[in-house]
C-alpha positions in Angstrom: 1.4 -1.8 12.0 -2.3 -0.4 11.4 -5.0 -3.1 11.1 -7.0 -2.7 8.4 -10.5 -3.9 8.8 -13.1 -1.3 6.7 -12.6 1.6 4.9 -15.1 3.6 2.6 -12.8 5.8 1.0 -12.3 8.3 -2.1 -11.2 6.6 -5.2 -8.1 8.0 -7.1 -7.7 5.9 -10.6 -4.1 5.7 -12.2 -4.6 4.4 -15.9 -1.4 2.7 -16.4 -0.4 -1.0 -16.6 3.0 -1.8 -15.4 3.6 0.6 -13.0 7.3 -0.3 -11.7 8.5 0.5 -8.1 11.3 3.2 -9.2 7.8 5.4 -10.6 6.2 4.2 -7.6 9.3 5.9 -5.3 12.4 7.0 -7.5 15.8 5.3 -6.4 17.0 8.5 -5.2 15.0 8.5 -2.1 16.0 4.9 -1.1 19.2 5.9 1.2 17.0 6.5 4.3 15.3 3.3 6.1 12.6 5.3 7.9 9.0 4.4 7.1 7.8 8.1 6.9 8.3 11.0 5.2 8.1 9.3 1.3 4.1 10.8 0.5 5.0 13.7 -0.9 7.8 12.1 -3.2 4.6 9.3 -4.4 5.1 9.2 -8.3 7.4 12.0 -8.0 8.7 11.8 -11.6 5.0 12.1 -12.8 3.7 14.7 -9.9 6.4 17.5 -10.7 7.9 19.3 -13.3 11.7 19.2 -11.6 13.5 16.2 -10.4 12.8 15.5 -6.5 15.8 15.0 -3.7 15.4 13.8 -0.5 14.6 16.8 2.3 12.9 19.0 -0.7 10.3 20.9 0.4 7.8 19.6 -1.8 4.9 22.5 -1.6 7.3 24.8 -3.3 7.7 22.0 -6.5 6.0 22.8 -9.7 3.1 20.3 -10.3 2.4 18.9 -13.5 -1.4 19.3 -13.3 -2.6 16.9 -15.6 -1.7 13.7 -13.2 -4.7 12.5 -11.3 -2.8 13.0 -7.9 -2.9 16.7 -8.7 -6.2 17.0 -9.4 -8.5 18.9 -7.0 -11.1 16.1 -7.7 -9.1 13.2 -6.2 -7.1 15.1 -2.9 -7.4 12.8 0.0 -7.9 9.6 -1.4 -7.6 6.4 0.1 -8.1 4.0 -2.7 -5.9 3.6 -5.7 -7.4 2.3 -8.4 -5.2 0.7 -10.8 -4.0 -1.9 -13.7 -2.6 -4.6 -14.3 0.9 -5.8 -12.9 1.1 -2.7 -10.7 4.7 -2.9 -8.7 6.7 -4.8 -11.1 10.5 -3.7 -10.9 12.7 -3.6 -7.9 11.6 -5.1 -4.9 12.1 -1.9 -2.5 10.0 -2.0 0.1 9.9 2.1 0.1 6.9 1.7 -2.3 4.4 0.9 -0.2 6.4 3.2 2.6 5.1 6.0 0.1 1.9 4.6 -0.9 0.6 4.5 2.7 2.4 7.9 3.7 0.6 9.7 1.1 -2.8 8.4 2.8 -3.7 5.5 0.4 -4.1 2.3 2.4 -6.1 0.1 -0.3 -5.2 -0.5 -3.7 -7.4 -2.5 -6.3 -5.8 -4.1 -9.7 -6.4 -6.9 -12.1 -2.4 -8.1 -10.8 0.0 -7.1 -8.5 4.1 -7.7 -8.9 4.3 -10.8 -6.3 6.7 -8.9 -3.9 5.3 -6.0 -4.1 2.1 -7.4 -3.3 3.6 -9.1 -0.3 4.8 -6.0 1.5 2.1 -4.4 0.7 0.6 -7.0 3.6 3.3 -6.4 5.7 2.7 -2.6 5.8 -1.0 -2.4 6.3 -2.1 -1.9 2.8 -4.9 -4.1 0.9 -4.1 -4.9 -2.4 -7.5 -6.2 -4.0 -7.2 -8.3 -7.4 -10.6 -7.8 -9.5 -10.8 -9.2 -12.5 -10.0 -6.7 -15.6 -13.9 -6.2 -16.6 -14.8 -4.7 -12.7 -11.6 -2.6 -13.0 -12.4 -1.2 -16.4 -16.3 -0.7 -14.7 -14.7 1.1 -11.9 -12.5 3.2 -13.6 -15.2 4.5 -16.0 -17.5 4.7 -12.8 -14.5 7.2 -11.0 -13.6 9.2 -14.2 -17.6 10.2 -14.3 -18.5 10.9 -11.1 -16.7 13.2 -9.0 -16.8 11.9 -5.3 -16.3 8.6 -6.4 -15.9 6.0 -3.2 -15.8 2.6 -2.2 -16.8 0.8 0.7 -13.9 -2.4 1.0 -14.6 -4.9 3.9 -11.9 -7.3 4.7 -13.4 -9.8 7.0 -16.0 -10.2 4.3 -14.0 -9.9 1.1 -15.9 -7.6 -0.4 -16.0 -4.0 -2.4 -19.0 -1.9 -3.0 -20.3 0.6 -5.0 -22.0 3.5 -4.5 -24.7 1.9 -6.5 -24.5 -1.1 -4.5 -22.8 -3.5 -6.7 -21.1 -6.0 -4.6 -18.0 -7.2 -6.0 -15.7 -10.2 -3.9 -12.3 -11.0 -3.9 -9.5 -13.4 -2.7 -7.3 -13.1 0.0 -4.8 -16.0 1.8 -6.2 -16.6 5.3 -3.2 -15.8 6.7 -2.6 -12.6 5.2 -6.1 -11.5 6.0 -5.6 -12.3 9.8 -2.5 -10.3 9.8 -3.9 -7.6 8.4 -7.3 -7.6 10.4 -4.9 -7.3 13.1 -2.5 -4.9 12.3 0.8 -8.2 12.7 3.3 -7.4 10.6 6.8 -9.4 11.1 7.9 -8.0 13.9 4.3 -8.6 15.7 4.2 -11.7 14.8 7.6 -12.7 16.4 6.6 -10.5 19.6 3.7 -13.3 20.2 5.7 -15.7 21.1 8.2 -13.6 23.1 7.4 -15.6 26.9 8.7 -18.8 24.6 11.8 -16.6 23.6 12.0 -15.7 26.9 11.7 -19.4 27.8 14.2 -20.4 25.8 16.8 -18.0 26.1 16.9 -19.2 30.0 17.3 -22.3 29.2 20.1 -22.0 26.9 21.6 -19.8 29.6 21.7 -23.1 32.0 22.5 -25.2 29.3 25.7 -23.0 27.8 26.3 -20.2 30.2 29.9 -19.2 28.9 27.5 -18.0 25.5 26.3 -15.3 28.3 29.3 -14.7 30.1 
């Protein structure tokens, strides 16, 4: 997984509240359990005019052109700016899959759906909870200003405007070291692999006939 420490990145704002997983990444595109390949289906119900399938080739799509994701304004953002209770819904795990594919690797909201905002750890995203007032400040601070980015720091807790407005937020400790660096699951496990190691020989002189 990809630590995330700092990025100053282009700010892309989604107006919505409730934004549930199956707009996130519609079901249809569940049946593969690679981590790649989901960007261009982000919001796919909202970015194009025809339904989506997995393998499309999505450059040939008709774009609905009033969604901020098709805008010329926002194309290569890194920061989704968002409201409340974004990734309510399902728990797939595929959201954040296309979140991150798309480019976006930071996502700041009054409130996140709990398990969404789990994985979203376990993947190398930041989800960053301001409260509703700094959301609505940014939002109106993106919408008027073309360009609009943000510096977010991790190790201190912090976003920043390009005014240089500090504004701080919470994250668990041990979230925040995973993330710092780049542990997700499976890293974590491979820490302790000379005590798997360790163990699996002694279970070996203990109970060979499990080996045999």
């Amino acid at each position: 997984m990809q630590a995330f420490t700092k990025l100053k990145g282009l700010v892309v704002p989604l107006d919505r509240a409730n934004v549930d997983t199956d707009a996130i990444i519609p079901k249809q595109f569940l049946k593969s359990i690679k981590r790649t390949g989901y960007g261009p289906f982000l919001f796919d119900e909202w970015r194009y005019e025809d339904v989506g399938q997995p393998g499309m080739d999505c450059s040939k799509r008709p774009l609905r052109k009033d969604f901020v994701l098709n805008q010329p304004r926002y194309q290569g953002a890194e920061i989704l700016l968002t409201r409340e209770n974004f990734g309510c819904g399902s728990s797939r795990e595929h959201a954040p899959w296309a979140i991150l594919d798309y480019g976006i690797s930071c996502i700041i909201a009054p409130s996140f759906a709990d398990i969404f905002y789990n994985n979203c750890f376990k993947n190398g995203i930041l989800p960053v909870v301001l409260t509703t007032e700094e959301v609505d400040t940014l939002f109106a601070e993106t919408e008027s200003q073309e360009g609009y980015k943000l510096d977010v720091d991790l190790e201190a807790q912090t976003v920043t405007t390009p005014s240089g407005q500090v504004l701080t937020f919470e994250v668990d400790a041990f979230r925040k070291h995973c993330l710092l660096n780049g542990l997700d699951d499976i890293g974590l496990t491979l820490q302790q692999a000379d005590k798997i190691k360790a163990y699996e020989e002694k279970r070996k002189q203990e109970a060979p006939w499990l080996f045999a």
